[in-house]
C-alpha positions in Angstrom: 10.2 -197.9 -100.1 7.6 -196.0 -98.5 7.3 -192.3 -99.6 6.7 -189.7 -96.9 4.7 -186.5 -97.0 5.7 -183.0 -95.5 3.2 -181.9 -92.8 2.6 -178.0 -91.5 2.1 -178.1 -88.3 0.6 -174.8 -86.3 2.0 -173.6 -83.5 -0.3 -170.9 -81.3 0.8 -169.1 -78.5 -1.2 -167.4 -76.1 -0.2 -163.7 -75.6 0.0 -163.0 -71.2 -0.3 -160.2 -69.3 3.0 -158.6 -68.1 1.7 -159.5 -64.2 1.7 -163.0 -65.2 4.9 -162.7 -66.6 6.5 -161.4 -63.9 4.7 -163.6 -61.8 6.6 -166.3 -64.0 9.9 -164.7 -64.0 9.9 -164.8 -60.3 9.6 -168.5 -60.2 12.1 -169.5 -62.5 14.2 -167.3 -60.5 13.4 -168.5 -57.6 13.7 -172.2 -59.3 17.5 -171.5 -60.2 18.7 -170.1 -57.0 17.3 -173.9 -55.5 18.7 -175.6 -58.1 21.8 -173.3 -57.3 21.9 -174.2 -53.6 21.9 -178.4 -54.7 25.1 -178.0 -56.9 26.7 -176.2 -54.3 26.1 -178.5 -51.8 26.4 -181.9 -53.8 28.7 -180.8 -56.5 32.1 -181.9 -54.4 34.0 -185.2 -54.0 32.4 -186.8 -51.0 28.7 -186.7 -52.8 29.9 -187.8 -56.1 28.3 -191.4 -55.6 25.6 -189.9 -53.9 23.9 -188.1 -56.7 24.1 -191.3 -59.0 20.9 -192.1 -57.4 19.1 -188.9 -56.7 15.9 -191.1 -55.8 17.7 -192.0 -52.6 19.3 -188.4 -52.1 15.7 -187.0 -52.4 14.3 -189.1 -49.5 17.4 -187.9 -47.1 17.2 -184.2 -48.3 12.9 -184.6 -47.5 13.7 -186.7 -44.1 16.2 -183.2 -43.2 13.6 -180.7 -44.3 10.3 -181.9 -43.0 11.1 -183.9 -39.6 7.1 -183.2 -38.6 4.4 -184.5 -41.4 2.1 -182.0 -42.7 4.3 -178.7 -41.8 5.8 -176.4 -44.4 9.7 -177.9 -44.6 12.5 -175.2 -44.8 12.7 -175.2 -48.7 9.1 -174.4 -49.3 9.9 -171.4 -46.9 12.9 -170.3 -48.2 12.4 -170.5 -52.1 8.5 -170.5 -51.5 7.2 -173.0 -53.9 5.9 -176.6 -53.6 7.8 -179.8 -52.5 7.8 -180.9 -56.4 9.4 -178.0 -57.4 12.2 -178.4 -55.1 12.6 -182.4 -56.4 12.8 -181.3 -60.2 15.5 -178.7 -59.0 17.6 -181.5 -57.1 16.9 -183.9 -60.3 18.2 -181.3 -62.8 21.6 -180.5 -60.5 22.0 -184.4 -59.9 21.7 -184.5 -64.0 24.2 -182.4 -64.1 26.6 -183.3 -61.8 26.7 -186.1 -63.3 27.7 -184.9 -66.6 30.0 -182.8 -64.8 32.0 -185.9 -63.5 31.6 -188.1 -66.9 32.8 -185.1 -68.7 36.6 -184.9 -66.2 36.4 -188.8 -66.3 37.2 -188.9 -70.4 39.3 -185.7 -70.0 41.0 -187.8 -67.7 41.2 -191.1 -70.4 42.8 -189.2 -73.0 45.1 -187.7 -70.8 46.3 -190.8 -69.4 46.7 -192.4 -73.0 48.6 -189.2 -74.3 50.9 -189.1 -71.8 54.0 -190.8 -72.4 56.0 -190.9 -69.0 53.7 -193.8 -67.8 54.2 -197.7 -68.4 51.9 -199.7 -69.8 51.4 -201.2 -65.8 50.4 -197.6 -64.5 48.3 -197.1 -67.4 46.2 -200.6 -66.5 45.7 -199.3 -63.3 44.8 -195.3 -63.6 42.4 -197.4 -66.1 41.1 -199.7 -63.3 40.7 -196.7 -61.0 38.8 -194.9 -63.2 36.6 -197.9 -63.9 36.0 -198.8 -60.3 32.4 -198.2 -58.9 31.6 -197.7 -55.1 28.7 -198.2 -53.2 26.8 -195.2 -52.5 27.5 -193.8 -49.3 25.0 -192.3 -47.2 25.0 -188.2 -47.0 24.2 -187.0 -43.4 22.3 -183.5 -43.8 23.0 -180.9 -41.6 20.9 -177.4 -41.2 
């Protein structure tokens, strides 16, 4: 058996200026109210497939806010930051809307097993149901 040997390992920081901290506290602001508008707006039933593949939801939501190549698209105006800013904000929400549905899904399981009332025939199929994968269906934007 190979012994191993504790390492130290630095870690140094670089003190910033309150201006550039501000300046960063702005975006990340700026960064969660985006991230904010793409749970609200994919967060209900009818996009629940949708966000399994944000790749695909990405190109719709950049076909709906730049129609004309090489203008500023509505959510660079509105949160005023880049285009890949914008994706990691609809990645994240995606992420965890995702997590947001797994998470009811097993809530779901063990309420199904625990409960008593059902037969062993309605149990298979709440089972089934819950097993069942859709295609993805395709999310018409709308200003």
């Amino acid at each position: 058996m190979k012994k191993t040997q504790p390492k130290t390992v630095r870690v140094y920081s670089k003190k910033i200026s309150d201006e550039e901290f501000a300046r960063m506290s702005d975006f990340f602001e700026r960064y969660g109210r985006c991230r904010h508008f793409f749970l609200n707006r994919y967060c209900g039933i009818k996009s629940m497939l949708a966000v399994n593949n944000w790749q695909a939801l990405r190109n719709q939501v950049r076909k709906w806010d730049k129609p004309v190549k090489g203008s500023k698209g509505k959510l660079e105006t509105v949160y005023n930051f880049q285009t890949k800013h914008w994706v990691g904000a609809l990645r994240e929400a995606c992420a965890n809307i995702k997590s947001m549905w797994s998470n009811l899904a097993n809530r779901l399981k063990k309420v199904i097993q625990g409960n008593e009332n059902l037969s062993a025939d309605q149990r298979h199929l709440l089972f089934f149901i819950l097993k069942l994968k859709l295609p993805t269906p395709k999310i018409t934007m709308k200003p």
